[in-house]
N, C-alpha and C positions, 0 to 999 in steps of 0.2 A: 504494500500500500504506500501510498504517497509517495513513490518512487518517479524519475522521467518517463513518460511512457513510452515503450519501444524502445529503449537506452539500447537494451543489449542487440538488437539489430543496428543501431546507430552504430555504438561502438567498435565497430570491426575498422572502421573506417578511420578510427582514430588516429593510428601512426602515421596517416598518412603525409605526403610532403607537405603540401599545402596549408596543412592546420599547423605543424612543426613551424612554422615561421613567425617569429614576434619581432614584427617590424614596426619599423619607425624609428629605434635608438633610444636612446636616452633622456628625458625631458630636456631642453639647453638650462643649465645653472641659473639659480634666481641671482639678479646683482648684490654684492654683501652690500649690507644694510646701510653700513655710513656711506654709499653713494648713491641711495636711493631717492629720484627725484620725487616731485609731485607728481609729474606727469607718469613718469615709472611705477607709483603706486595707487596712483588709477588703474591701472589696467588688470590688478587685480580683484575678484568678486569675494566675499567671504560668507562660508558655508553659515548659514544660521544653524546658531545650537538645535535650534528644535527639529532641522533636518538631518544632523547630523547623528548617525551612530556609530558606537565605539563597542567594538569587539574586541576582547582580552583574549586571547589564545595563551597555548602551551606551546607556542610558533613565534610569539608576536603577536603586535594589535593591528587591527584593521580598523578603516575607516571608511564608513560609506553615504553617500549625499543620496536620501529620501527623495523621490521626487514624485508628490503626492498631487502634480498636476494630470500624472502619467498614470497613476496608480491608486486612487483615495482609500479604496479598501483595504486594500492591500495593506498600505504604510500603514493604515490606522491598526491592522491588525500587529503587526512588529513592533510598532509601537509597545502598544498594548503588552505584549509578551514580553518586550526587553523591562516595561515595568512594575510586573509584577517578577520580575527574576525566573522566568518560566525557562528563559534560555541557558540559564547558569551551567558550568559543569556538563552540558551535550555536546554529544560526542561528534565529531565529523566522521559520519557514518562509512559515507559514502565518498568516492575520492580514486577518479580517475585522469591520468596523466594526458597530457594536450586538450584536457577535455575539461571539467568542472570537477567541485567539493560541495557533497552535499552534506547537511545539517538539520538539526529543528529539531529530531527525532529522539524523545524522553528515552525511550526504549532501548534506541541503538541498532534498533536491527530494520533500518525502513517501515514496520507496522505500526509506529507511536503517531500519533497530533497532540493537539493541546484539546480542551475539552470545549473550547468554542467551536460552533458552529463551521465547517464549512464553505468557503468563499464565492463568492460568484466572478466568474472569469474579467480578466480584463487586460487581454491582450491584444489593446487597441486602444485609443483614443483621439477623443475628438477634436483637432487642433483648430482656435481662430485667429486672425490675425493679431490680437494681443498676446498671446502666449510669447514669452522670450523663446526664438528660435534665430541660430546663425547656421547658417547654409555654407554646406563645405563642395556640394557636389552637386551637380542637376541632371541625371540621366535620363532620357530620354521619359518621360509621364512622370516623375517621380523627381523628389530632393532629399537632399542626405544630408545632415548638420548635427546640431547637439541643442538638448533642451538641458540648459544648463551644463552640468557634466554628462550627462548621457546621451550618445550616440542612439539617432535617431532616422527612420525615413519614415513619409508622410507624401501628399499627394501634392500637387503644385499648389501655389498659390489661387492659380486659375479659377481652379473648381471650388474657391470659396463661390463665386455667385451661383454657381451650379446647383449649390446643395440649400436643402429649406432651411438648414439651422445657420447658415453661412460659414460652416465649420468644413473642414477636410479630416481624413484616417490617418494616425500616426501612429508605429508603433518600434517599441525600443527594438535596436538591432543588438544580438549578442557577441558586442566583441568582449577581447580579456577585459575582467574586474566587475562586468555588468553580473547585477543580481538576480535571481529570475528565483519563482515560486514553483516546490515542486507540486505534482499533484499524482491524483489516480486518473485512471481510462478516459473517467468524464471529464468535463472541462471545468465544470463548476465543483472541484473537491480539493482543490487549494488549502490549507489550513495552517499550518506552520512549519513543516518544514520549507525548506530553500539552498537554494545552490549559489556560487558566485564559481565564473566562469576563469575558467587557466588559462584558457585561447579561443581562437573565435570559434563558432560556431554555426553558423547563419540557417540553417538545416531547422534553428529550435525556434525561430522567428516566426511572430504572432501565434502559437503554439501553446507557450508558457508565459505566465503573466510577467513583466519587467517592471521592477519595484525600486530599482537603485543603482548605484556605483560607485568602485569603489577606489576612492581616490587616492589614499594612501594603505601601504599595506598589500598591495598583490605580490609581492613578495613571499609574503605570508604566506597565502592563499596557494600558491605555487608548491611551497618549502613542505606543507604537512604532508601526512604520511599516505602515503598511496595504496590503493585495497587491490586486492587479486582479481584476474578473468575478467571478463567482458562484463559483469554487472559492478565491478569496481569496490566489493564490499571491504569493510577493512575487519583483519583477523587480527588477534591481540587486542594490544593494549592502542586505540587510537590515540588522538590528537583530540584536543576540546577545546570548545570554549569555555574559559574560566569565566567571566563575568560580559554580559551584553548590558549598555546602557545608553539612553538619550543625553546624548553631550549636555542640553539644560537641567538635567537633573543632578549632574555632577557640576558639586559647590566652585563657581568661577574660577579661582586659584587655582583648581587643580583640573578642570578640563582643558583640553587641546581643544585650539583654534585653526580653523584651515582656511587657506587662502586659495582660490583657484585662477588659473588667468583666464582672465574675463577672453569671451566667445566675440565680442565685437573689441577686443583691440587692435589696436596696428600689431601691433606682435602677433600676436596669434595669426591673423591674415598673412603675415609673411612667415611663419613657419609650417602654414598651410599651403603656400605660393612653391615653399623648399620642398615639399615632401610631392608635391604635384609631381615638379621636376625632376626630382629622383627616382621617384617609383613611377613615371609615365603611367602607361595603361593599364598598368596593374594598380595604380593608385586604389585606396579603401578609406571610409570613413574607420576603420579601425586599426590604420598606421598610424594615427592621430593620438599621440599619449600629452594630456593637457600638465603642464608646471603645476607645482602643487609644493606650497608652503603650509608648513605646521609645526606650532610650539606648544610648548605644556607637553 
């Protein structure tokens, strides 16, 4: 239960070259602090505590930006669990290589949720032209950008007047660090566990609900301990999360603050212009690894 469904048909495919590749390099260095202008620290956006969660592992911590325009149930339900400490101490169950780390699961063994209800799917959403969205790509009927930190495509512009609600379909793309909700067979049986992805996977797009990402910390997510065979299960003793919390709930002093560089700055536009250029026609909204400042 609440496992991906069809993983293990998926995963055969996993070693493959194509998914083996984590492009793009390295974020370029933030400038050290005593030379930072005004204009220079524009350009960075900062993660609101209340989107922000903080995952303690036996790995390291993660950090991942809520995006509850994408997702409202969803978030509200993670939420929910990170505070009531439901996530404590679970295990990352599940955890296969080029591929994802799944979690949530009280139990351990894929058959646990939480005692709430159930989710109703939402792998989609409806974008209007107020929604902050930067556009990295425009293939032919379709755009490719980021709604805040997460990698996104969505329908033109265009078919805003086409539609009754003036809204267009958006839905997050799964590159590395994107969060996604596992479920069962149906679409609507979502409940708490979830995954955060090692590499891209495009295959699980509008599929599985997308909830987040994660900004600092895929490191992490990469490092823990990998499970056997093609369902990925992990034998022994895994990897856990020690403590999940909403950054606003931890007392100011001692929460982390993240920084991200903002989607419409001249920076970012030029290291979208660099990565065009270097990956020509293989270019991807997910060679795109956004700068990312963080203290505490």
């Amino acid at each position: 239960m609440n496992a991906i469904a069809g993983l293990a048909a998926l995963s055969v495919l996993l070693a493959g070259p194509a998914l083996a590749q984590d492009v793009g390099g390295p974020p370029p260095p933030a400038p050290p602090p005593a030379s930072r202008t005004t204009a220079d620290m524009s350009e960075w956006r900062a993660v609101p505590a209340e989107n922000l969660l903080v995952i303690d592992t036996t790995r390291g911590r993660i950090l991942i930006e809520l995006t509850p325009e994408v997702a409202p149930l969803h978030v509200e339900r993670i939420k929910l669990l990170a505070r009531r400490g439901f996530y404590d101490n679970v295990p990352w169950h599940r955890v296969i290589d080029w591929f994802m780390a799944q979690t949530g699961d009280p139990l351990g063994n894929g058959e646990g949720q939480s005692p709430f209800p159930d989710l109703e799917a939402e792998f989609t959403f409806r974008r209007d032209p107020t929604m902050p969205f930067t556009v990295v790509a425009e293939p032919a009927g379709a755009r490719l950008g980021f709604v805040r930190s997460l990698p996104i495509q969505t329908q033109p512009d265009a078919a805003f007047a086409l539609t009754g609600d003036g809204k267009v379909h958006g839905w997050g793309v799964y590159c590395p660090g994107v969060a996604g909700m596992a479920r069962d067979d149906g679409n609507d049986t979502a409940n708490s566990q979830f995954f955060l992805m090692r590499q891209a996977y495009p295959a699980l797009d509008k599929r599985y609900t997308v909830w987040g990402m994660t900004v600092s910390g895929l490191d992490v997510v990469r490092s823990l301990r990998v499970g056997e065979g093609a369902n990925g299960m992990v034998t022994g003793e895994p990897d856990r999360m020690t403590r999940v919390r909403v950054a606003s709930d931890i007392a100011e002093a001692e929460r982390p603050a993240v920084r991200v560089l903002a989607t419409n700055s001249s920076r970012f536009r030029a290291m979208v212009d660099a990565l065009r250029v270097s990956r020509g026609a293989d270019f991807s909204v997910c060679d795109i690894n956004l700068p990312v400042q963080v203290t505490g």
